[in-house]
C-alpha positions as CSV (number, residue, x, y, z in Angstrom):
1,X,-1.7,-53.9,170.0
2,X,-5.6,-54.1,170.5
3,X,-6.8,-56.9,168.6
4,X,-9.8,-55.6,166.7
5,X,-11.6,-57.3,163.6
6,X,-12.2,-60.4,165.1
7,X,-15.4,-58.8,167.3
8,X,-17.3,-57.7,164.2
9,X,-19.9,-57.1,166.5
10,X,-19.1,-53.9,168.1
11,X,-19.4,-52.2,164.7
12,X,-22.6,-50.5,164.4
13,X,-24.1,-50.6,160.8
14,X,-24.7,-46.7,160.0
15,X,-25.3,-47.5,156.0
16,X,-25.7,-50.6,153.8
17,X,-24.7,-49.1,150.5
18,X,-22.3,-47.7,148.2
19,X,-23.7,-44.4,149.0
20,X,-23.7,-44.4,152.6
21,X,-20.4,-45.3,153.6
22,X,-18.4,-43.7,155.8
23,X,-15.5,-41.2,154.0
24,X,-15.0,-38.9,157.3
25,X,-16.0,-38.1,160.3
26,X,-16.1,-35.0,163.1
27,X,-17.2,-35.1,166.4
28,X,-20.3,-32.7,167.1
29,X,-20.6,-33.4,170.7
30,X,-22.2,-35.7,173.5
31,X,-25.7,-37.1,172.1
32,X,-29.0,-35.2,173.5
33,X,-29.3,-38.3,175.7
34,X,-26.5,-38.1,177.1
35,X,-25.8,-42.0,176.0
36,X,-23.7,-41.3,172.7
37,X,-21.9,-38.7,171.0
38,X,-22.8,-37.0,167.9
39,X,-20.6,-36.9,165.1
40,X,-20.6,-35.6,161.4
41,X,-19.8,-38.1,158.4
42,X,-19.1,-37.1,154.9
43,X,-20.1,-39.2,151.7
44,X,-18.1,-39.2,148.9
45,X,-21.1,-39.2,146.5
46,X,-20.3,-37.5,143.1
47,X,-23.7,-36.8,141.1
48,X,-25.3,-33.9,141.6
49,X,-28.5,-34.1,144.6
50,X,-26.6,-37.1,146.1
51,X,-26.3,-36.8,150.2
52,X,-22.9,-35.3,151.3
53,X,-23.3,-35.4,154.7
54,X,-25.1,-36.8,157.4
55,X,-25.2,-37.3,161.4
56,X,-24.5,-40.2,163.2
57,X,-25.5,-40.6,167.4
58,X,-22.8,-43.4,168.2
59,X,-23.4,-45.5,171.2
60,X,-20.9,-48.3,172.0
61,X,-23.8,-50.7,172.9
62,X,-25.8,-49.6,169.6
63,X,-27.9,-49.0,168.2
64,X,-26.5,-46.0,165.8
65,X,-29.1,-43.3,164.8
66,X,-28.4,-41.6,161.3
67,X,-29.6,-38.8,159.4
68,X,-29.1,-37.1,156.5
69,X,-28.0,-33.3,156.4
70,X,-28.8,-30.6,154.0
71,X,-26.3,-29.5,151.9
72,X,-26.5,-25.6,151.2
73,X,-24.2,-23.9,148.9
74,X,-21.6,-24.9,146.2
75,X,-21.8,-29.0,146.1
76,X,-18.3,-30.6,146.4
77,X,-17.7,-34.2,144.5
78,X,-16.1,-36.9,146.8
79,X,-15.8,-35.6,150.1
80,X,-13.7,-37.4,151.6
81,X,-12.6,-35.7,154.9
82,X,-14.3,-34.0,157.6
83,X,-12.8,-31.8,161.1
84,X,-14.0,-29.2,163.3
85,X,-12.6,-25.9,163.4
86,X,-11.3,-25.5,166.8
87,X,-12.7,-22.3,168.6
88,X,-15.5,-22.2,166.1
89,X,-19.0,-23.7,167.6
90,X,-20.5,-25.3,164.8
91,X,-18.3,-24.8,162.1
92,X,-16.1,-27.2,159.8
93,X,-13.6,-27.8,157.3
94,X,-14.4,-30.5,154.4
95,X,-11.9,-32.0,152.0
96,X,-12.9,-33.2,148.5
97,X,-10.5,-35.5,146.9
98,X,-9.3,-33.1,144.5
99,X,-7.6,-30.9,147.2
100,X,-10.4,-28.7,147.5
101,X,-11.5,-27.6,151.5
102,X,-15.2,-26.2,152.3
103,X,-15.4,-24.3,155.3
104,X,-19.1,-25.2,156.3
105,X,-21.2,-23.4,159.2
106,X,-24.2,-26.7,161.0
107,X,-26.9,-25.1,161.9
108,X,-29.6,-27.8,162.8
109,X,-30.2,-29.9,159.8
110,X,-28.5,-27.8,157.4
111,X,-24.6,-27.3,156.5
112,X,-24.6,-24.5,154.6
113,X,-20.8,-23.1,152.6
114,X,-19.4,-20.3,153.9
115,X,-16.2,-20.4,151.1
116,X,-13.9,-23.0,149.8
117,X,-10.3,-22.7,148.7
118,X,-7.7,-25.2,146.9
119,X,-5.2,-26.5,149.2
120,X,-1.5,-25.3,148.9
121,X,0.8,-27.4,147.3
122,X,-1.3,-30.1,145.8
123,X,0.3,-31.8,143.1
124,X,-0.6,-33.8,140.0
125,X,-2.6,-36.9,140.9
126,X,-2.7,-36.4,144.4
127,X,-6.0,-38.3,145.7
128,X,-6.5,-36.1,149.2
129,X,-8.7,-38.8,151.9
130,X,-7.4,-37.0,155.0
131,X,-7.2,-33.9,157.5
132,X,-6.5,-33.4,161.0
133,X,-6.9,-29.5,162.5
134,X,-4.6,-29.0,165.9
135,X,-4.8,-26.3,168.1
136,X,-2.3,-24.7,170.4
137,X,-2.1,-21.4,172.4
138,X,-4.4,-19.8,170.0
139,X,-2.5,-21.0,166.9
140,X,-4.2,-23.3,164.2
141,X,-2.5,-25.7,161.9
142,X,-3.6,-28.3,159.4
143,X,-2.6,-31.5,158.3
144,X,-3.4,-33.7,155.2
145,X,-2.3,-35.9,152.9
146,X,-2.2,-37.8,149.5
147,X,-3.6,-41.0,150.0
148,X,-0.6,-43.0,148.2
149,X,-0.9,-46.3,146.4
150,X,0.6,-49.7,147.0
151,X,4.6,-50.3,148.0
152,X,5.8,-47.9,144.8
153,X,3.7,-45.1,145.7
154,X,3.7,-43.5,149.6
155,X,1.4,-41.2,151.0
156,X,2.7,-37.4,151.5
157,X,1.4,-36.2,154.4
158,X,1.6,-32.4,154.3
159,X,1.0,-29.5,157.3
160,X,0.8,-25.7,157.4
161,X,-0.7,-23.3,159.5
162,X,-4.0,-22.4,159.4
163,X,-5.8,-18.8,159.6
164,X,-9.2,-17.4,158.7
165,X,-9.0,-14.2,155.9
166,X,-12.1,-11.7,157.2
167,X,-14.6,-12.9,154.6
168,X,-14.2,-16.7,155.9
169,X,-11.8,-18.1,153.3
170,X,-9.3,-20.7,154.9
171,X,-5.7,-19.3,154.3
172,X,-2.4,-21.6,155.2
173,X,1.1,-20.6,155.5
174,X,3.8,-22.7,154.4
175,X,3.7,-26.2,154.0
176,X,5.8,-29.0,155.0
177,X,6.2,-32.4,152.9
178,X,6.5,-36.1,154.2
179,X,6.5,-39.5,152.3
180,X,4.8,-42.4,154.5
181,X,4.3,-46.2,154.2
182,X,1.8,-47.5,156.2
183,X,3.0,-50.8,158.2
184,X,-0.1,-52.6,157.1
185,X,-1.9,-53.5,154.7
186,X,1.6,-53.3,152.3
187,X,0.3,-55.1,149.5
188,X,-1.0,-53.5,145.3
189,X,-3.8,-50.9,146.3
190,X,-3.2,-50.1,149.4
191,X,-4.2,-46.4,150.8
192,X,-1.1,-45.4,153.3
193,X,-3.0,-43.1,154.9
194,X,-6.8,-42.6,154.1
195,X,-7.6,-40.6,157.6
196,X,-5.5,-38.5,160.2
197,X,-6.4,-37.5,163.7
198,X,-4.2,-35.4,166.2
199,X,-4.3,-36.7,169.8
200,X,-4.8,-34.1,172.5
201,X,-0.8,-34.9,173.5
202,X,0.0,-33.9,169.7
203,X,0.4,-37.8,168.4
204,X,-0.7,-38.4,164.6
205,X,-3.1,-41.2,164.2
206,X,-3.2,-42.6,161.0
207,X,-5.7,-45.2,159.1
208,X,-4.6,-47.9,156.0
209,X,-6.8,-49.2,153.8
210,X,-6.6,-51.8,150.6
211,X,-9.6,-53.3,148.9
212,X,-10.1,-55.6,145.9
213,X,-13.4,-53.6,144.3
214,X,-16.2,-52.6,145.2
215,X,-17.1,-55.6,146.7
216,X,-14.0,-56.6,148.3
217,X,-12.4,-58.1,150.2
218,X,-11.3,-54.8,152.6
219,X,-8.8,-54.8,154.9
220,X,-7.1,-52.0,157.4
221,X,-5.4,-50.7,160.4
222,X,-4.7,-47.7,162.4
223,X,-1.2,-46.6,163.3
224,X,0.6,-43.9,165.4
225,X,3.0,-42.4,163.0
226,X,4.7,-39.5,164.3
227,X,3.9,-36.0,166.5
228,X,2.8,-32.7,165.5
229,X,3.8,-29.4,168.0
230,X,2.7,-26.0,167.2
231,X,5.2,-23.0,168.4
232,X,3.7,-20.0,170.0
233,X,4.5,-18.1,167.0
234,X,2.7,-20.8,164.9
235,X,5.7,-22.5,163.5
236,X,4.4,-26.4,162.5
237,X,6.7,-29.1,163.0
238,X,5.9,-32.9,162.4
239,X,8.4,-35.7,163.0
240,X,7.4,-38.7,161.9
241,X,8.1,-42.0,163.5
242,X,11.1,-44.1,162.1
243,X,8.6,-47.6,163.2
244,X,5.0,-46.2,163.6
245,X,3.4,-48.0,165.9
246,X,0.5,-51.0,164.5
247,X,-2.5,-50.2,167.0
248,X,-4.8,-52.4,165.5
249,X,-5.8,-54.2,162.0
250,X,-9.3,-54.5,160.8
251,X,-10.1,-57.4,158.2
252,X,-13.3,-57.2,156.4
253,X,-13.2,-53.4,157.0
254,X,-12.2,-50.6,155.1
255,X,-11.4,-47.9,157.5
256,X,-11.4,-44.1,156.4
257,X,-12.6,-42.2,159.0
258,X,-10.4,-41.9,162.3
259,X,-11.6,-39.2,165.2
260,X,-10.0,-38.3,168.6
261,X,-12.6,-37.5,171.3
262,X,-11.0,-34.7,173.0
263,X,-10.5,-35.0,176.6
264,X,-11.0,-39.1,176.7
265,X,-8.5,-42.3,175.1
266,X,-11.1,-42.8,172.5
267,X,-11.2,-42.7,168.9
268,X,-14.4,-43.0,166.9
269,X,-13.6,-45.1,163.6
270,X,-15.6,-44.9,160.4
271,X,-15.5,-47.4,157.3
272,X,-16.6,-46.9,153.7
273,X,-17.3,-51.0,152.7
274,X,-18.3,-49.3,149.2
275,X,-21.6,-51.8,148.1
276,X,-21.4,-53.3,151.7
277,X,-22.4,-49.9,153.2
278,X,-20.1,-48.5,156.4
279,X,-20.0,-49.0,160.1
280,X,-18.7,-46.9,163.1
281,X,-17.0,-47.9,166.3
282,X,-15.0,-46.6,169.2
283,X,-11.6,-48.2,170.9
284,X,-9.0,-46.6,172.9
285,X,-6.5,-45.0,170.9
286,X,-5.7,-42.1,171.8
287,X,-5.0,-41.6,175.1
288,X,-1.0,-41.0,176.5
């Protein structure tokens, strides 16, 4: 286990308010300085004209850079999940909490919807914080899940394939259901899995969270839960992990936002503190 918390200093502050907190996050890409890398975070900002989205340049040694993104098309409420689309330059899926995916082409300053589409199999009070996209040999598949609620209530994490109909609309095949409990936090309110990430090996990576209100306090942790494979014929299997393994545990954080760097061990963590604002940092998860 990496101990984590403790350094509160190798967060980097990339908001300071309820509505600049950190829901999700996709990587863009190395930074223009070649210091950082650019990544995508999505608010989960309901009124109408509120930001959705923004960019973050994340260096380890700070400071973070941040702007705001314009938001082009039908406006989501509570986007809560960001990935994106392998094979596609410059273009994303985004999950609202109500099950509802946005597949969004970044051009500049500007995301702008291409379509949007309910996901498969969402059922009644599901509260959707997460999505992971994998790709193998050509094939796409997608995994999500309901974010669950304290020891009586697991996540489901769900996974189908993924393919694109001609016109842009995300279509999935059929879908696969598992109940998880996070290994920590484990007490009333707790998330069981408010962000997935795929590791370039095909491990799930998987963030808790549990707050008391808006103001906390928060606390969290990222896991490895299980493995995803892909078939050459696009079959989807997921086997979760009988113990998942506790990588580390963030107090004072709420983490919701958890992001493999392709190619590297690293994983690029976002938190939404809610009135405290959200911060960004990187540790070594997902290598092996």
């Amino acid at each position: 286990m990496i101990p984590a918390g403790a350094a509160g200093q190798s967060w980097q502050r990339v908001g300071t308010d309820a509505r600049s907190g950190v829901s999700g996050l996709a990587l863009e890409g190395p930074s223009a300085d070649g210091t950082g890398v650019d990544a995508l975070i999505v608010h989960d900002n309901k009124a109408p004209g509120q930001r959705r989205l923004s960019r973050v340049t994340h260096r380890d040694r700070g400071p973070d850079e941040v702007a705001p993104l314009t938001w082009s098309g039908a406006e989501p409420q509570d986007l809560e999940a960001i990935e994106a689309i392998p094979g596609m330059a410059g273009e994303y899926l985004a999950l609202a909490a109500r099950g509802i995916v946005y597949r969004v082409r970044v051009d500049g300053d500007t995301a702008a919807v291409v379509d949007y589409t309910p996901l498969p199999g969402v059922a009644p009070g599901d509260d959707d914080e997460s999505l992971a996209l994998v790709s193998r040999d050509g094939r796409l598949a997608a995994l999500w899940a309901s974010r669950g609620d304290g020891p009586g209530h697991p996540a489901v994490l769900y996974a189908a394939s993924l393919t694109f109909a001609p016109w842009g609309q995300p279509e999935f095949g059929a879908v696969s259901r598992r109940p998880y409990r996070a290994p920590y936090p484990v007490g009333e309110g707790t998330r069981h899995i408010s962000d997935l990430s795929v590791t370039d090996s095909g491990r799930i990576l998987a963030s808790s969270a549990a707050g008391a209100g808006d103001d906390g306090p928060f606390d969290s942790a990222v896991s490895d839960i299980g493995r995803v494979t892909v078939s050459p014929a696009g079959a989807v299997r997921v086997t979760l992990a009988q113990s998942p393994t506790l990588l580390g545990t963030f107090h004072g954080y709420k983490v919701e936002a958890v992001e493999c760097v392709p190619g590297t061990d690293r994983a690029l963590l976002g938190t939404d503190d809610e009135n405290h604002g959200g911060s960004v940092r990187s540790l070594p998860y997902c290598g092996r």
